[in-house]
C-alpha positions as CSV (number, residue, x, y, z in Angstrom):
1,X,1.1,-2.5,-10.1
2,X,0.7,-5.2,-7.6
3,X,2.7,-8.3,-8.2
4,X,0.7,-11.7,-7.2
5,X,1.2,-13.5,-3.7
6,X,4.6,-15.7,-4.9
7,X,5.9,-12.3,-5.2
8,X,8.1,-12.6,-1.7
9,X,11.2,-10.9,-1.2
10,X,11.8,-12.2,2.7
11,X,11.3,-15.9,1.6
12,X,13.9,-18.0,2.9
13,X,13.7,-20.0,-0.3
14,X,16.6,-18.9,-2.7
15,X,14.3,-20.7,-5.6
16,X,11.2,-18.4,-4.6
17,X,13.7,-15.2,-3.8
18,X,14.7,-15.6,-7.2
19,X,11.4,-15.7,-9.2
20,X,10.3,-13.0,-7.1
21,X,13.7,-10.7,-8.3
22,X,12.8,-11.4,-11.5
23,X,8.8,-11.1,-11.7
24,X,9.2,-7.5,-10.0
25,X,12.0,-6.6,-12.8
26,X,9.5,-7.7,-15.0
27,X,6.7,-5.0,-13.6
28,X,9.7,-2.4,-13.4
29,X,10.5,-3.2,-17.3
30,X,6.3,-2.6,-18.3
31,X,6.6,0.7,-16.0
32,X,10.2,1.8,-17.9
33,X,8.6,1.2,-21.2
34,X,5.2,2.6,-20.8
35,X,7.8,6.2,-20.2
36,X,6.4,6.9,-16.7
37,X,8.6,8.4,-14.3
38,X,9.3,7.6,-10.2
39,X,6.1,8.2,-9.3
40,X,4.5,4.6,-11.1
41,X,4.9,2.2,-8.3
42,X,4.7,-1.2,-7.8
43,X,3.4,-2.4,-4.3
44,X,5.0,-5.4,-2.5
45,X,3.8,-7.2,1.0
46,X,6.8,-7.4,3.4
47,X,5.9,-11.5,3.0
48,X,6.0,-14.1,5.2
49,X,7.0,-14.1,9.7
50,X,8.3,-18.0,9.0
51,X,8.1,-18.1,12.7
52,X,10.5,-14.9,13.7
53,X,8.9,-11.7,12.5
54,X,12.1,-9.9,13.7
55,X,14.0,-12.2,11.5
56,X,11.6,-11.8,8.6
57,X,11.9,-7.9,8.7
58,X,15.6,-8.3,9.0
59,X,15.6,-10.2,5.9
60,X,13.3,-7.9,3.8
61,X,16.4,-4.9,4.9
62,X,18.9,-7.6,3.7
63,X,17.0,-8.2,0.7
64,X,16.4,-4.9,-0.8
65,X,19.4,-3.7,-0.1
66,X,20.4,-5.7,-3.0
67,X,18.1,-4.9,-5.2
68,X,18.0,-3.8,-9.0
69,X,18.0,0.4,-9.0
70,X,15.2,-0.2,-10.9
71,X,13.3,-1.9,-8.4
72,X,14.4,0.4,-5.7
73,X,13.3,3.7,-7.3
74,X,9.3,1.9,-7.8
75,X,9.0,-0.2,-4.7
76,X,6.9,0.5,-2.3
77,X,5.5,-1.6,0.8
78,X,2.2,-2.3,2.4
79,X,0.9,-3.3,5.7
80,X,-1.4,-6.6,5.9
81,X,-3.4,-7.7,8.8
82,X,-1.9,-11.1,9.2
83,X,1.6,-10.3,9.1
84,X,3.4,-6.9,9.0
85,X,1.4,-4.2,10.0
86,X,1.9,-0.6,9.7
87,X,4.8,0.1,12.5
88,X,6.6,-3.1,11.0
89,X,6.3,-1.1,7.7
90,X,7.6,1.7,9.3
91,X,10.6,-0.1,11.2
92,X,11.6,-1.2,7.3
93,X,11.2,2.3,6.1
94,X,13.7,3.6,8.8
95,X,16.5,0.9,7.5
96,X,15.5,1.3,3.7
97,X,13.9,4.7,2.7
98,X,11.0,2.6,0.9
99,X,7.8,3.9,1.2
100,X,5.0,2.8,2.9
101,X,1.6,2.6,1.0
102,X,-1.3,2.2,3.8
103,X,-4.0,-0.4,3.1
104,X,-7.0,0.9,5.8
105,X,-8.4,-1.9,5.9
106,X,-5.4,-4.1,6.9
107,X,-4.9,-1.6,9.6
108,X,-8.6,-2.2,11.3
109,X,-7.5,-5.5,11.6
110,X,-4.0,-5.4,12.8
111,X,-2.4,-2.7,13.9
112,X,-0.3,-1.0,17.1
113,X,-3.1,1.0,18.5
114,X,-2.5,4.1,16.1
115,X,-5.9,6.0,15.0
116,X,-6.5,6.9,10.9
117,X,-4.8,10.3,12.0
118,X,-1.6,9.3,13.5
119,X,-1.1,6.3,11.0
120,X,-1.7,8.7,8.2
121,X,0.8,11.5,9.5
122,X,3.1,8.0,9.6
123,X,2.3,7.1,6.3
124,X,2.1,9.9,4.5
125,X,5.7,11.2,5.7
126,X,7.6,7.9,4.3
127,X,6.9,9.2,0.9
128,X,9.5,12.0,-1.0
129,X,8.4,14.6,-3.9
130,X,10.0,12.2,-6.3
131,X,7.2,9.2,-4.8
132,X,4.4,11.0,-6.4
133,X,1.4,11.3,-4.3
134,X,1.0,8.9,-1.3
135,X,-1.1,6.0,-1.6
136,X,-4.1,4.4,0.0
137,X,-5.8,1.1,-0.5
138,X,-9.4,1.5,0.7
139,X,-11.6,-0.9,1.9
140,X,-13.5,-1.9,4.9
141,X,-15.4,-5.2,6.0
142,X,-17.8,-7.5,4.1
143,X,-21.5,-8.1,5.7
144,X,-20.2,-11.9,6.5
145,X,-17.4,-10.3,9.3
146,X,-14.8,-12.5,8.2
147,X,-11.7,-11.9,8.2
148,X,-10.1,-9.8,5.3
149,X,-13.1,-10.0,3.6
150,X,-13.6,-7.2,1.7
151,X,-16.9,-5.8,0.9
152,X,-19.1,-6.9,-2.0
153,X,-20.0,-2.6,-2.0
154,X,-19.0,0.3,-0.5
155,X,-20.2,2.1,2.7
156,X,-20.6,5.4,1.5
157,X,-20.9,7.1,5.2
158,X,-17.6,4.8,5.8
159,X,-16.4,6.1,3.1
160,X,-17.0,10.0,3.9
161,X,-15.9,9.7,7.5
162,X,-12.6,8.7,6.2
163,X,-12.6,12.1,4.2
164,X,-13.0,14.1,7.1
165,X,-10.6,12.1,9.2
166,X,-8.0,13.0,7.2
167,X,-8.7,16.2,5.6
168,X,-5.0,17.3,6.9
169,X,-3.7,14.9,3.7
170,X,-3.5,14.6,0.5
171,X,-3.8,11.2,-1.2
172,X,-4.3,8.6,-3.8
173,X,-7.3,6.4,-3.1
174,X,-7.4,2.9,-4.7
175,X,-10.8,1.6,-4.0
176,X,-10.6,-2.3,-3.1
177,X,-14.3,-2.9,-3.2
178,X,-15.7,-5.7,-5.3
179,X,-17.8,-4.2,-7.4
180,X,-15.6,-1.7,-8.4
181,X,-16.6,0.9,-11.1
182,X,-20.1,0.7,-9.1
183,X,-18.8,2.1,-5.5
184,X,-16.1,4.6,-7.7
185,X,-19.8,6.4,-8.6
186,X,-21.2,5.9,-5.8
187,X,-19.0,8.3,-4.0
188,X,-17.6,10.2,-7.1
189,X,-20.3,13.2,-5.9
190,X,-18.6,13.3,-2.4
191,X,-15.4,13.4,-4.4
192,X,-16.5,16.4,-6.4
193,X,-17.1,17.9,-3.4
194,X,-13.8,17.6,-1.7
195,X,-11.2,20.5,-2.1
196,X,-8.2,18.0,-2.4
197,X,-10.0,16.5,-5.5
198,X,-11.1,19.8,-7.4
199,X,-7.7,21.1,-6.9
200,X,-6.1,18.0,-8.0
201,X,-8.7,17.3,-10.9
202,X,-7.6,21.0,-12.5
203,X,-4.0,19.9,-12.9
């Protein structure tokens, strides 16, 4: 589950640090009563810089410290190409334990120089048996080459080369694309074809 942008735990606003508590207990309670286990996440952006990134990753530590156990035991954080990017993620996991989940797209547009295999090996080793399976937000650039765009359908060859770029890992993919059910066919036949997905498939 991914809460809507208002959703900001590093806000220096107690108002909007308050509705935010309470929207992701909200998510948390659906997740509790629907009987799944640890491994049902809910996906948060670290939020806002508010002129001092330091400060604002200082604030998200701060911040979940305090959270709900509920909250704690779902939560999981994802880089952003405006804001926080993957080693900001990762400077948060090293304070909180919270896992990282890795948007590639975000990471094409901001990151700290760290190829698809190095940031996956980063990733990938935020997240603990009781996390489930790590997970990836994929998209890549719309035709118009603006920024955080994301494309109308999927680059199938994109697509594949990100397959055998990480073929060391195992991973959820979440396909961002907007046309959705369209690209998941697209590429279901490279899918098919991919041990991680056939092993995973007969579970």
């Amino acid at each position: 589950m991914h809460p809507g942008q208002f959703t900001v735990l590093n806000t220096p606003a107690p108002s909007i640090l308050e509705n935010s508590n309470r929207e992701l207990l909200y998510h948390m309670r659906v997740l509790d009563a629907m009987g799944l286990d640890s491994t049902a996440k809910v996906q948060l952006h670290v939020g806002g810089v508010y002129g001092d990134r330091r400060e604002g990753i200082l604030r998200f530590i701060e911040r979940y410290r305090c959270l709900d156990e509920r909250i704690k035991k779902r939560l999981v954080i994802e880089n952003d190409e405006r804001n926080y990017s993957l080693s900001d993620c990762l400077r948060i996991y090293a304070e909180t334990g919270v896992p990282v989940l890795f948007d590639v797209f975000h990471h094409e547009l901001r990151n700290s120089g760290e190829g698809l295999d190095k940031a996956f090996a980063l990733f990938t080793g935020t997240w603990k048996e009781e996390d489930g399976v790590p997970m990836v937000d994929y998209s890549h650039q719309g035709t118009a080459k603006l920024n955080a765009r994301h494309s109308e359908n999927i680059d199938v060859e994109r697509f594949e080369r990100l397959l055998e770029q990480t073929k060391p890992f195992d991973y959820d993919v979440m396909l961002e694309i907007k046309d959705k059910e369209k690209s998941v066919l697209r590429v279901l036949p490279i899918l098919m074809r991919d041990p991680r997905f056939r092993s995973r498939s007969r579970v």
